[in-house]
Structure formats: structure tokens, C-alpha cells
Backbone as JSON Lines, residues from 0, in Angstrom:
{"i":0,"aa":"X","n":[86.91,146.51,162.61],"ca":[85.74,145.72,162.96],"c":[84.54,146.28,162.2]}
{"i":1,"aa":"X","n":[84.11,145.6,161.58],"ca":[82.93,145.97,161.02],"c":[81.7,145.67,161.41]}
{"i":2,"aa":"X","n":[80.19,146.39,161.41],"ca":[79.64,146.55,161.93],"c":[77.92,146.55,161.17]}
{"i":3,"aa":"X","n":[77.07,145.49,161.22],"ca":[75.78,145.24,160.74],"c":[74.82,146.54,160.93]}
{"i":4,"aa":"X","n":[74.63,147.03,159.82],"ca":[73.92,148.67,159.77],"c":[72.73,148.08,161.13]}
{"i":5,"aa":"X","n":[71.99,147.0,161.11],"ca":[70.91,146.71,162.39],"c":[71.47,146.76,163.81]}
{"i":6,"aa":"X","n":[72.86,146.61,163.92],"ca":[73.55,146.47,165.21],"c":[74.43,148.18,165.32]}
{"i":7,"aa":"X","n":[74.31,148.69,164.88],"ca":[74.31,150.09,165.29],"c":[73.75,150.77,166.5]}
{"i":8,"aa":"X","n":[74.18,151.84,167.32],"ca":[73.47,152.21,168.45],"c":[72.55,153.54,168.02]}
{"i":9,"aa":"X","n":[72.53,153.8,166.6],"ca":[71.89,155.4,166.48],"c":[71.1,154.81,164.86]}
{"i":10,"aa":"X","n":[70.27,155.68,164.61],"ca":[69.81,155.45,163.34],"c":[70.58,156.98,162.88]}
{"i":11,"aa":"X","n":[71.15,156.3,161.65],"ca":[71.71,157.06,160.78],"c":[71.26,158.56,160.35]}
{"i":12,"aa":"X","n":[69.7,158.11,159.66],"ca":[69.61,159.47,159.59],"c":[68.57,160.65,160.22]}
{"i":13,"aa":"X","n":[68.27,159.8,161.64],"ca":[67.71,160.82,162.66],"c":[69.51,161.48,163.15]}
{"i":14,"aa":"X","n":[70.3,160.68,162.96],"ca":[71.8,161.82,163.45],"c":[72.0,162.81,162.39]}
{"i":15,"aa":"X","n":[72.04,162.55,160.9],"ca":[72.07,163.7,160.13],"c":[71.37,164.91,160.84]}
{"i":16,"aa":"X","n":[69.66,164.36,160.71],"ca":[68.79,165.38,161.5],"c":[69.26,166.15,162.65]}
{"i":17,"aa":"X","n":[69.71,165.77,163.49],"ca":[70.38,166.4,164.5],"c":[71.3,167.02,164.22]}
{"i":18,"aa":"X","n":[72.56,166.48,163.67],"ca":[73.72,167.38,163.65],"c":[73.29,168.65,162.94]}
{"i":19,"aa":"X","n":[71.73,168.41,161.44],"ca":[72.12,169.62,160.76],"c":[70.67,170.73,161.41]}
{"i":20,"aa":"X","n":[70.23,170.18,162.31],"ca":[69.23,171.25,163.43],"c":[70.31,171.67,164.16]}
{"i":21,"aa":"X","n":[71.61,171.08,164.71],"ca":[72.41,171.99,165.95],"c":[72.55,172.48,165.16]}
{"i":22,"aa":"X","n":[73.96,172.5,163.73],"ca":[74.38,173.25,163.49],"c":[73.5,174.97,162.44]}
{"i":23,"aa":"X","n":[72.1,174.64,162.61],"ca":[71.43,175.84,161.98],"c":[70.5,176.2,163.32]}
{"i":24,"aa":"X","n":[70.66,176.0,164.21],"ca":[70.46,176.25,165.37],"c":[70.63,177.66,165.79]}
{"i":25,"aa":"X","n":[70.1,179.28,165.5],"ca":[70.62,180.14,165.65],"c":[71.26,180.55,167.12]}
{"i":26,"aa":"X","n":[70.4,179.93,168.59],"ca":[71.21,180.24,169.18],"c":[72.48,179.06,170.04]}
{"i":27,"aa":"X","n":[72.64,178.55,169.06],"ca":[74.2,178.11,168.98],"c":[75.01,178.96,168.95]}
{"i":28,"aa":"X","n":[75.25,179.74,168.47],"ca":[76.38,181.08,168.07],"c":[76.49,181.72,169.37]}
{"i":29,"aa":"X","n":[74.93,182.25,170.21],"ca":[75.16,182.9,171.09],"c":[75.75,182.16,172.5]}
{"i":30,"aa":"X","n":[75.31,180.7,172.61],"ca":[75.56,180.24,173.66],"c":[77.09,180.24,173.81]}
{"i":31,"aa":"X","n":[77.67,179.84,172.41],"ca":[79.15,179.97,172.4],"c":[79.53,181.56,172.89]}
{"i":32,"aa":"X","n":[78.9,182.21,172.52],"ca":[79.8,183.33,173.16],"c":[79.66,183.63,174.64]}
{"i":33,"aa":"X","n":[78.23,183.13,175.41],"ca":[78.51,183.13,176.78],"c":[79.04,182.23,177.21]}
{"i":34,"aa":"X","n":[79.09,181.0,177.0],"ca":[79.56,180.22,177.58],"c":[81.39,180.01,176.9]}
{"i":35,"aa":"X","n":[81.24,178.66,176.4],"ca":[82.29,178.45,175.58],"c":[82.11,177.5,174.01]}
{"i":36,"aa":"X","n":[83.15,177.8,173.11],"ca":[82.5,177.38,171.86],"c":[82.67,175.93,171.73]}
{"i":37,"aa":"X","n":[81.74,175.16,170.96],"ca":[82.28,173.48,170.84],"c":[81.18,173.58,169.46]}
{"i":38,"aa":"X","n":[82.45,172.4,168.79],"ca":[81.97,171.63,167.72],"c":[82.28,169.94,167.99]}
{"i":39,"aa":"X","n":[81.35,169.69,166.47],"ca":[81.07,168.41,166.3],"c":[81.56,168.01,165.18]}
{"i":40,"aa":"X","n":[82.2,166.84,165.73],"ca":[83.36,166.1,164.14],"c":[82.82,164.69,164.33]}
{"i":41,"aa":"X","n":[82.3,164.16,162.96],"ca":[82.53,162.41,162.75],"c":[83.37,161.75,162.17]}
{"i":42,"aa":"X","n":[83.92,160.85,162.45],"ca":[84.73,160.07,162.14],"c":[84.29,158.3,161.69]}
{"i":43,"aa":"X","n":[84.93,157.51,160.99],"ca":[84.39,155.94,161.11],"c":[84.15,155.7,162.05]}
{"i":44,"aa":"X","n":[84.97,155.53,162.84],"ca":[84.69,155.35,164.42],"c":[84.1,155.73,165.51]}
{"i":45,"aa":"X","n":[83.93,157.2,165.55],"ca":[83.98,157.74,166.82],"c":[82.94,159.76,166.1]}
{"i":46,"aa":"X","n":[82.12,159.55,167.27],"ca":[81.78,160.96,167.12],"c":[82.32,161.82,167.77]}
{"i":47,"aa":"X","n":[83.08,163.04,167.46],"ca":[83.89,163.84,168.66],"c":[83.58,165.54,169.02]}
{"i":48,"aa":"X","n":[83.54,165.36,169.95],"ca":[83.26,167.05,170.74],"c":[84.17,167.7,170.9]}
{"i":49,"aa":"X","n":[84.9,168.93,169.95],"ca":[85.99,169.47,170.56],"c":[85.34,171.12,171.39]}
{"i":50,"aa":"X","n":[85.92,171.14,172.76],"ca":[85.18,172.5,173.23],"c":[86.46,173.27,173.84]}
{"i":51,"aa":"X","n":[86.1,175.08,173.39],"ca":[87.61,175.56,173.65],"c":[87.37,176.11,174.31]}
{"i":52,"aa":"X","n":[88.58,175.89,175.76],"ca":[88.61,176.31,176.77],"c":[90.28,177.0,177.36]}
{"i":53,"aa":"X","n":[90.58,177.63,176.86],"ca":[91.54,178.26,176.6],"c":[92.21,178.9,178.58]}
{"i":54,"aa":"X","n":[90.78,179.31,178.91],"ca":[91.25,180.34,180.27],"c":[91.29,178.78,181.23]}
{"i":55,"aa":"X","n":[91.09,177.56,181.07],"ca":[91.02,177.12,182.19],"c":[91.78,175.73,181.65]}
{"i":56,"aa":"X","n":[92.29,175.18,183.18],"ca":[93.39,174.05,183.28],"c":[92.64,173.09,183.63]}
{"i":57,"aa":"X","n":[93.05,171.47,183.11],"ca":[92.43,170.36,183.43],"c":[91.8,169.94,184.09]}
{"i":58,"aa":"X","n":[92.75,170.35,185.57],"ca":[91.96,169.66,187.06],"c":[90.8,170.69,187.19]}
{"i":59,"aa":"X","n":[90.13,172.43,186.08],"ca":[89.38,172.71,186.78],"c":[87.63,172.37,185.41]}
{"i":60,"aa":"X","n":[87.95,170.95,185.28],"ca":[87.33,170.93,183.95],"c":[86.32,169.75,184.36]}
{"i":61,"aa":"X","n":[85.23,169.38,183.86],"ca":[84.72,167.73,184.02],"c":[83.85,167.8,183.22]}
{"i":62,"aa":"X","n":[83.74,166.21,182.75],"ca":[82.68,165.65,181.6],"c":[81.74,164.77,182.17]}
{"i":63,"aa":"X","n":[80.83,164.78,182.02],"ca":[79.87,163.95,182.47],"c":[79.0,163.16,181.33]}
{"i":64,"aa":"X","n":[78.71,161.95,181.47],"ca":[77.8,161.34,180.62],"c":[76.43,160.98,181.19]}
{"i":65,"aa":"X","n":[75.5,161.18,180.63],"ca":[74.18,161.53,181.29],"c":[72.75,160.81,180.28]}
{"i":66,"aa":"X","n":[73.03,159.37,180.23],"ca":[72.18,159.05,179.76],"c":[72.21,159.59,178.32]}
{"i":67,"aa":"X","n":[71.34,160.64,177.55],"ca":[71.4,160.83,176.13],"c":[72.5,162.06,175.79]}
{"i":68,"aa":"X","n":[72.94,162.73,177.14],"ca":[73.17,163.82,177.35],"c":[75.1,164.16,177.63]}
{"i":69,"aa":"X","n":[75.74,164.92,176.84],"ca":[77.23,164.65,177.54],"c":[77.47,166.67,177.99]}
{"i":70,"aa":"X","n":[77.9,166.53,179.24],"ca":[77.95,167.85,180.16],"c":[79.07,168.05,180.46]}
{"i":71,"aa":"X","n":[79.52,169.18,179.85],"ca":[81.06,170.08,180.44],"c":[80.88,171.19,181.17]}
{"i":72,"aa":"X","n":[81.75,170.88,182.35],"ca":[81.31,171.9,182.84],"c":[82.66,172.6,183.34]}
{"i":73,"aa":"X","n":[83.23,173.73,183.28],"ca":[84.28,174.62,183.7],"c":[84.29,175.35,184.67]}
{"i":74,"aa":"X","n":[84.67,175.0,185.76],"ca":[85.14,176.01,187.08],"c":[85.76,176.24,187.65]}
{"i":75,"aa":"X","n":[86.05,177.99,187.66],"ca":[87.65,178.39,188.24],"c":[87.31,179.27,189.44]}
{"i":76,"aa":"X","n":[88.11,178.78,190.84],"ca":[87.39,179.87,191.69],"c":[89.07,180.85,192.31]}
{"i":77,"aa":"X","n":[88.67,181.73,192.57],"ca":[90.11,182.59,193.01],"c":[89.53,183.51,193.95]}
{"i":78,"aa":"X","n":[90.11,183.99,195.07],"ca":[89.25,185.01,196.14],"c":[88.55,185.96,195.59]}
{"i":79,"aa":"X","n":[88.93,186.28,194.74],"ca":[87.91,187.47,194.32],"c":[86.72,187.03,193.26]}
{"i":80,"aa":"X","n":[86.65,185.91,192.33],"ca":[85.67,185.39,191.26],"c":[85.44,184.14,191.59]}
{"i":81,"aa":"X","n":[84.12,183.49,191.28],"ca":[84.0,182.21,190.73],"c":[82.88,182.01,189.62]}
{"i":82,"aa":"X","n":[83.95,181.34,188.43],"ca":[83.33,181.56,187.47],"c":[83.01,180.16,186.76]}
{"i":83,"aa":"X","n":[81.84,179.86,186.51],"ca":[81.38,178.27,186.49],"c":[80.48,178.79,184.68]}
{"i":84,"aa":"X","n":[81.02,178.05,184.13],"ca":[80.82,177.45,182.59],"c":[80.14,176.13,182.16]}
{"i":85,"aa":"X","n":[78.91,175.87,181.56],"ca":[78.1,175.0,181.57],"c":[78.09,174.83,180.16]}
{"i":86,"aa":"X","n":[77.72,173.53,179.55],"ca":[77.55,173.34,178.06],"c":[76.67,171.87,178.02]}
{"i":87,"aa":"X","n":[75.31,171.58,177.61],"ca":[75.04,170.5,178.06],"c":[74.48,170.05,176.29]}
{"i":88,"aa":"X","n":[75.16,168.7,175.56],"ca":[74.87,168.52,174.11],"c":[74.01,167.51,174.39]}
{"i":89,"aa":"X","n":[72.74,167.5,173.96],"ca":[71.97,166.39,173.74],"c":[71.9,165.14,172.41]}
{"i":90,"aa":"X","n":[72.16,164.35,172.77],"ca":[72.46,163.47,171.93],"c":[71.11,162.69,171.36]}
{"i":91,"aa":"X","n":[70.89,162.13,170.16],"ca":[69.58,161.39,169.78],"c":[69.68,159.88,169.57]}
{"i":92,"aa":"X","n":[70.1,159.34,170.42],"ca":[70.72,158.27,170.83],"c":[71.51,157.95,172.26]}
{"i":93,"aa":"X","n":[71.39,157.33,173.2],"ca":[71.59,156.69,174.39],"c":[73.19,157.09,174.8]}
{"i":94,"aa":"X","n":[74.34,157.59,174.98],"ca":[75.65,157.7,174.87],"c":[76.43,156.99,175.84]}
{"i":95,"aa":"X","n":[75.83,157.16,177.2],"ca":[75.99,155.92,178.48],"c":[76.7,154.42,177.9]}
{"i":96,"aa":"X","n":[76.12,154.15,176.8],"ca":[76.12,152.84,176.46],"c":[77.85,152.8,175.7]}
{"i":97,"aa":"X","n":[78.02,153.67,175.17],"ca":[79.08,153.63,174.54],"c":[80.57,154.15,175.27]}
{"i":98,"aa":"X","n":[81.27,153.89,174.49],"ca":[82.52,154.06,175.42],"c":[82.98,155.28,175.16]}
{"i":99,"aa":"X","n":[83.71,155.94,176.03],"ca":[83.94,158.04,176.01],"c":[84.97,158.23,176.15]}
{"i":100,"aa":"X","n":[85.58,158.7,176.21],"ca":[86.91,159.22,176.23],"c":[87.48,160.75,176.5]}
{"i":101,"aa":"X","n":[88.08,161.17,177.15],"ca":[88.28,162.73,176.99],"c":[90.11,163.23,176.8]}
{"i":102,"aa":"X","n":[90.47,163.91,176.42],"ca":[91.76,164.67,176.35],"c":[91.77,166.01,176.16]}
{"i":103,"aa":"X","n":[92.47,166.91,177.28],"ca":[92.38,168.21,177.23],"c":[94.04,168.53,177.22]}
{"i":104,"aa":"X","n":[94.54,169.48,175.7],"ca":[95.63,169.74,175.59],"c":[95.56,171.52,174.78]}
{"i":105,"aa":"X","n":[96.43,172.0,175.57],"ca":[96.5,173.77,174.24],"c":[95.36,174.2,174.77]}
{"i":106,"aa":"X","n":[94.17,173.83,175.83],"ca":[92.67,175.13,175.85],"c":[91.66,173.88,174.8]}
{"i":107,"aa":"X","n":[92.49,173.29,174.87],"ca":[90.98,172.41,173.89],"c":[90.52,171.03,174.3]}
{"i":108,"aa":"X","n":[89.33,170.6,174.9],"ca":[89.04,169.65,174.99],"c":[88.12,168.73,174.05]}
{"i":109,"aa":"X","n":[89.0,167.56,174.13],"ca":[88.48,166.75,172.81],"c":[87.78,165.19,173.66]}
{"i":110,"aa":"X","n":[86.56,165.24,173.12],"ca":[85.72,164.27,173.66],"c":[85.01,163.09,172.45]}
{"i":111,"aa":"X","n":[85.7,161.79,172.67],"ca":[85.65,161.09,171.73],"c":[84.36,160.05,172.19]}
{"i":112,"aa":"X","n":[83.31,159.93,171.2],"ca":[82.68,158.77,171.91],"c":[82.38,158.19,170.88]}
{"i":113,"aa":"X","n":[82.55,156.7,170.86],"ca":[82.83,155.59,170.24],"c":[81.71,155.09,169.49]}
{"i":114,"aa":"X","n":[81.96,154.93,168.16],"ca":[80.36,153.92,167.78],"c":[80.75,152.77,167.72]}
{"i":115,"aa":"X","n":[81.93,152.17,167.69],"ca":[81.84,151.07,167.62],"c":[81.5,150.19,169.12]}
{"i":116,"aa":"X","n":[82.88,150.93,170.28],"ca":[83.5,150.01,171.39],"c":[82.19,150.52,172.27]}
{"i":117,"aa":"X","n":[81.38,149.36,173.1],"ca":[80.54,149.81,174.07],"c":[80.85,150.08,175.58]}
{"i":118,"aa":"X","n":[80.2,150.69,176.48],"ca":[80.98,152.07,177.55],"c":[80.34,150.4,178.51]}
{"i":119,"aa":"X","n":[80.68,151.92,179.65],"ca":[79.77,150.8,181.03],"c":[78.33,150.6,180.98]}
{"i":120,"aa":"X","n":[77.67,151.75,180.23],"ca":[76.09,151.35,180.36],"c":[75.52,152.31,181.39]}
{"i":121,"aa":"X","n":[76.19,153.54,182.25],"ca":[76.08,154.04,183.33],"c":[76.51,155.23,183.37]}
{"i":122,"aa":"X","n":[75.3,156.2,183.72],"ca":[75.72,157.45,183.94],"c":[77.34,158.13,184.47]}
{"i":123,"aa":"X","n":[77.91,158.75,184.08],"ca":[79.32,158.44,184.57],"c":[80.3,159.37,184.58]}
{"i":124,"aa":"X","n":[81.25,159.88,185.3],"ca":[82.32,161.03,184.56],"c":[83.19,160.85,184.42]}
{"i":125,"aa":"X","n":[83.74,161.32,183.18],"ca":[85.19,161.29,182.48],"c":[86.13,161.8,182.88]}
{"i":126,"aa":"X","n":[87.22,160.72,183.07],"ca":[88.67,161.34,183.63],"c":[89.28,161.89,182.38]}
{"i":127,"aa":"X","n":[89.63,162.54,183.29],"ca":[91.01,163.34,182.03],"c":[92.32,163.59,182.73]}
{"i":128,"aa":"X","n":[92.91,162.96,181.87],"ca":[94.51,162.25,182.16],"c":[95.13,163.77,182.49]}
């Protein structure tokens, strides 16, 4: 499906701008090491978040979409610890609107969100199968 550069949901190159402020972002590096690490991949289709989460299992994982904003958050509790992992990516463009997707396989969660296909329009959280 092809797609009229005016009917786009992001301007092109305020996203360059962004992707290349996160990625020279110095404390990017550090947040990854307290928290957990994630990158950013584009594709024709789809912009994707992969974040590695290696110590923790599916059911203790969730994505949230937040208006411009997409939030992972990791928590494992056991009698003796509870240990809660936060990562919140701001987006320069609306993401609600578009359609999301998540899959967590191997410690890695991969978060696909769509430029083409549009979402519900609504703050919202992502199942993961």
C-alpha cells in the first residue's frame, strides 16, 4: 500500500531529528545500564523497539501506549526482592493513533508500530501473546 508523503502520521525529518538526538543522547548509555537496553530499527513499514530483557518472563512484562509516549515496564517480585524496571521512549509524533504490536521471545522484546496500519486512537496496553 502506498502512501501520499501529505497523508503520513510524522514529518519525516523532525523523525531523523529525533532518532539522531536519542541516539547521541549521552545519557542513553547510562539509562541502559540501570535500567534495561533498547534500540530503534526502521523499516518501510513499521518503526520497531527492540528492549533486552533477558532476567524476566512475559507475564512479568507490559507495554503501554501513551499518547506520544510508548512505556515498558518490567516487574519481578519474589519474597525476598521486588524489582520494577521502567523505560519510557518519547515519540515526535502521536503513536496512540497507529497500530502496535508486541512479541517477547529469547529476553527480547520487540515492539512494532506501524506507519502505515492505523491503531485504536487510545491510550492503551499491549498484549503479548
Amino acid at each position: 500500500m502506498n502512501r501520499k508523503k501529505d497523508d503520513q502520521c510524522y514529518d519525516l525529518e523532525q523523525m531523523e531529528k529525533w532518532l539522531e538526538n536519542y541516539f547521541l543522547d549521552p545519557l542513553t548509555s547510562y539509562c541502559d545500564m540501570t535500567q534495561f537496553r533498547i534500540d530503534l530499527y526502521e523499516t518501510e513499514k513499521d518503526w520497531i523497539v527492540e528492549a533486552v530483557l533477558d532476567d524476566f518472563k512475559s507475564a512479568e512484562l507490559s507495554v503501554k501506549v501513551e499518547d506520544m509516549k510508548l512505556i515498558i515496564t518490567a516487574r519481578k517480585q519474589t519474597l525476598s526482592t521486588n524489582i520494577k524496571k521502567i523505560r519510557t521512549i518519547d515519540f515526535p509524533f502521536p503513536i496512540k493513533n497507529q497500530k502496535v504490536c508486541a512479541f517477547f521471545q529469547n529476553g527480547i522484546l520487540e515492539i512494532f508500530i506501524s506507519k502505515i496500519d492505523k491503531g485504536a486512537g487510545n491510550n492503551r496496553f499491549i498484549t503479548l501473546p
